[in-house]
C-alpha positions in Angstrom: 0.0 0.0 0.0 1.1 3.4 -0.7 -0.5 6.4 0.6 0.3 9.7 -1.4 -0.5 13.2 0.0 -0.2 16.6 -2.5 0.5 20.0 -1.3 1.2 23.0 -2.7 -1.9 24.5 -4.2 -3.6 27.6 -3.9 -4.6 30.7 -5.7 -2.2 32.3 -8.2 -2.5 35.1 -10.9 -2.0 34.3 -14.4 1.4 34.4 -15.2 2.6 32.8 -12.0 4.3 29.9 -10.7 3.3 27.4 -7.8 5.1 24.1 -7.3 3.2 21.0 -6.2 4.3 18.3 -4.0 3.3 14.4 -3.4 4.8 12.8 -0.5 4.3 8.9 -0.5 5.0 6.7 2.7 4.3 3.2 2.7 6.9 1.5 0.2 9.7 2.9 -1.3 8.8 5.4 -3.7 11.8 4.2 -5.6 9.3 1.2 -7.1 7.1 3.3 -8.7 7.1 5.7 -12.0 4.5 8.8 -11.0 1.8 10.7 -12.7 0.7 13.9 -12.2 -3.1 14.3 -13.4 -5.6 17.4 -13.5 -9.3 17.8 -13.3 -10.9 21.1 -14.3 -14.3 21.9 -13.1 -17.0 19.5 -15.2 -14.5 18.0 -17.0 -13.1 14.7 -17.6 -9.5 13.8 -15.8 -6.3 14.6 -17.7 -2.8 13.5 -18.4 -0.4 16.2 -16.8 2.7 14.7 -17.3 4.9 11.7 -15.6 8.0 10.5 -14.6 9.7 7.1 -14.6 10.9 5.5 -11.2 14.9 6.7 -11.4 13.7 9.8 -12.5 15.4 9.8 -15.9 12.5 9.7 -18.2 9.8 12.4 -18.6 7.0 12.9 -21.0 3.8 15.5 -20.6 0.7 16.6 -22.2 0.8 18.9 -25.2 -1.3 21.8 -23.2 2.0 22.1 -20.6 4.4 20.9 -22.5 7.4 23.9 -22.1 5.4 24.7 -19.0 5.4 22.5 -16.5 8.0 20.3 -14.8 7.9 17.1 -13.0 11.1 16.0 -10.7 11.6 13.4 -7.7 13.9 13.0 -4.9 13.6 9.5 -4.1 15.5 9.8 -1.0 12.4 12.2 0.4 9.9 10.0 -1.2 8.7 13.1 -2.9 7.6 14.3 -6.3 7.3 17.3 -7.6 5.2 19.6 -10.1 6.8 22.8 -10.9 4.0 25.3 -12.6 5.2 28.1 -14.6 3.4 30.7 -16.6 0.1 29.3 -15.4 -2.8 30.4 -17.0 -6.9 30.0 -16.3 -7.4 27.1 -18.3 -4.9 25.2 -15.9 -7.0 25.8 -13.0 -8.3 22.5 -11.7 -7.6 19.8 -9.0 -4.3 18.3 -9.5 -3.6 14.4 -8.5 -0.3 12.7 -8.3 -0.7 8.6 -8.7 1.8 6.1 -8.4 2.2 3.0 -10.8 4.2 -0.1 -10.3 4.8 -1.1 -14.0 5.6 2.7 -15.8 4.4 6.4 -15.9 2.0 6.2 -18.9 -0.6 8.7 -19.9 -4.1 6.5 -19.0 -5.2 6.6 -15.3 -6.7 3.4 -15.3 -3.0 1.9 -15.0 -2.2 3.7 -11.8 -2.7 1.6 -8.3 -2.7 4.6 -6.0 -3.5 8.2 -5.8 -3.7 11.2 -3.4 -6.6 13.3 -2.3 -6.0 15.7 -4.8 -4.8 20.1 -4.3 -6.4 22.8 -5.7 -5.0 25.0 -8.1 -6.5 28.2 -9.1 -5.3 30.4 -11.6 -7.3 33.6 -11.6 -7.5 36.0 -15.0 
């Protein structure tokens, strides 16, 4: 079992920068490649971007592609989301998720995932 808690949110102006956190305790984080996934009010989840399990492999969705930045310190059993030049359309609840087996773009192949952090990017 892992248990995976995201901080970090909050209400930024468009333009601005906020960098997310998941903490995981439980087993080693070092096991696991890590998503980072968005929902935007009445919408459908989305692929943020992901990171394999060493940390040496990245990929992202087009819409932060240049943007957005995922990292890990392994020795924390910590990920992170670094947010730049955020804009409206970002605004959403952000989930990190934790897969045994890769860091691929589909939810449904995640085993675990945090409570979720708002992010709110006002006009």
């Amino acid at each position: 079992q892992v248990l995976l808690v995201e901080s970090g949110g909050g209400l930024v102006q468009t333009g601005g920068s906020l960098r997310l956190s998941c903490a995981a305790s439980g087993r080693p984080l070092s096991r696991y490649g890590m998503g980072w996934f968005r929902q935007p009010p009445g919408k459908e989840r989305e692929f943020v971007g992901g990171i394999s399990w060493s940390g040496g492999r990245t990929n992202y969705g087009d819409s932060v592609k240049g943007r957005f930045t995922i990292s890990r310190d392994n020795a924390k059993s910590t990920v992170y989301l670094q947010m730049n030049s955020l804009k409206p359309e970002d605004t959403a609840v952000y989930y990190c998720a934790a897969d045994l087996y890769g860091s691929g773009t589909e939810g449904r192949e995640y085993q675990y995932w945090g409570q979720g952090t708002q992010v709110t990017v006002s006009p």
